[in-house]
N, C-alpha and C positions, 0 to 999 in steps of 0.2 A: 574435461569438464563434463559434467552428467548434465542430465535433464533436469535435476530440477537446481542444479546450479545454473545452469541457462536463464531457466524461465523467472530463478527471482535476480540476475542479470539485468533482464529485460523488465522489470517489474519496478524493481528500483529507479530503471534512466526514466522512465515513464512517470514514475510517482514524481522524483527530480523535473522532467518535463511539466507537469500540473503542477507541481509549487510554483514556478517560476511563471509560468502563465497567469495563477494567481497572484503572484506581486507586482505586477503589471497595471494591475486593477480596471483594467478596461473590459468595454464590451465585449470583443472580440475575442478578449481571452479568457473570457468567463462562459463564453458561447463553446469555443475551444475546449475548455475543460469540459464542460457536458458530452460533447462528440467524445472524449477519448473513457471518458466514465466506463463504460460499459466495453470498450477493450481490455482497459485493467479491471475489471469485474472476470473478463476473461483469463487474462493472467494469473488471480489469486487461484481459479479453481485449476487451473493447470499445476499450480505449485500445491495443491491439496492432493491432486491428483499422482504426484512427482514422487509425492513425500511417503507414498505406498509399496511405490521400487525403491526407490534410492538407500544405496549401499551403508553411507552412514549412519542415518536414521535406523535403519533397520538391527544394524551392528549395536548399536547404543541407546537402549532404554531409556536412559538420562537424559540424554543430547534431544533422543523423540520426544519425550515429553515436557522440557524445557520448548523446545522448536513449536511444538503444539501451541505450548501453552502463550508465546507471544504472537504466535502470525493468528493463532484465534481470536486474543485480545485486540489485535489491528485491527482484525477483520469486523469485528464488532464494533469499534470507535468509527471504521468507516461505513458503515453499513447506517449506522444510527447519524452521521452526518449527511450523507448524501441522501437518507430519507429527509430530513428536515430541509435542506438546500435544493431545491429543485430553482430554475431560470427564476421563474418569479419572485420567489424569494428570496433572493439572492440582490435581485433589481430594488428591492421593497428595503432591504435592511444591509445592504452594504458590509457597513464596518460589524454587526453581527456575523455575518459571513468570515470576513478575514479574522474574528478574534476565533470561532469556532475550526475555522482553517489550523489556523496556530495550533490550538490543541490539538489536531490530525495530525500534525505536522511533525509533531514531540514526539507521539505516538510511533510515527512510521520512521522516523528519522531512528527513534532507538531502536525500532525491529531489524532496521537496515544495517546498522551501525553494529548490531549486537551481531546479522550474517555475515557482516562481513570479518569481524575480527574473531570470531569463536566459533560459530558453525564449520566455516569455510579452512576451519585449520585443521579438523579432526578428519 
């Protein structure tokens, strides 16, 4: 297993991790997800970083620029939610939070879903 099959590994139990803290719906685990926010901010650039060695990608124009083109699209859906969701707002508007969650959720879920069955087999 390469590095940057490692790090989206570890990206995915993580992103898994912060769903499930978010249907939770408590304080604790809304607090929770803020703390781990910016370890998987870490993750994403490490699998940015990953995707410059990694054997596959590199081998497969197609495979790269499909791969590209969804983890940038994540990367965007999450970038523009976690700007809007900061603690406060999140305390202010609740179930905006969980519906705008859902959409990140569909989001990551088929990035995930799409590494794990198609990337991970070339």
């Amino acid at each position: 297993m390469g590095k940057l099959d490692t790090t989206l590994s570890e990206a995915e139990r993580m992103f898994r991790e912060m769903q499930s803290l978010a249907q939770r719906g408590d304080i604790e685990g809304k607090n929770a997800i803020i703390k781990l926010r910016s370890r998987y901010a870490m993750l994403l650039l490490e699998i940015l970083q990953s995707t410059k060695e990694d054997p596959k990608l590199q081998g497969d124009a197609e495979l790269k620029a499909e791969f590209e083109r969804r983890f940038f699209a994540m990367r965007q859906k999450l970038a523009d939610h976690q700007a809007h969701w900061r603690l406060q707002t999140i305390e202010q508007d609740p179930s905006g939070y969980m519906k705008s969650a859902a959409g990140l959720n569909t989001v990551q879920d088929d990035f995930y879903r799409w590494v794990g069955s198609t990337f991970s087999i070339h």
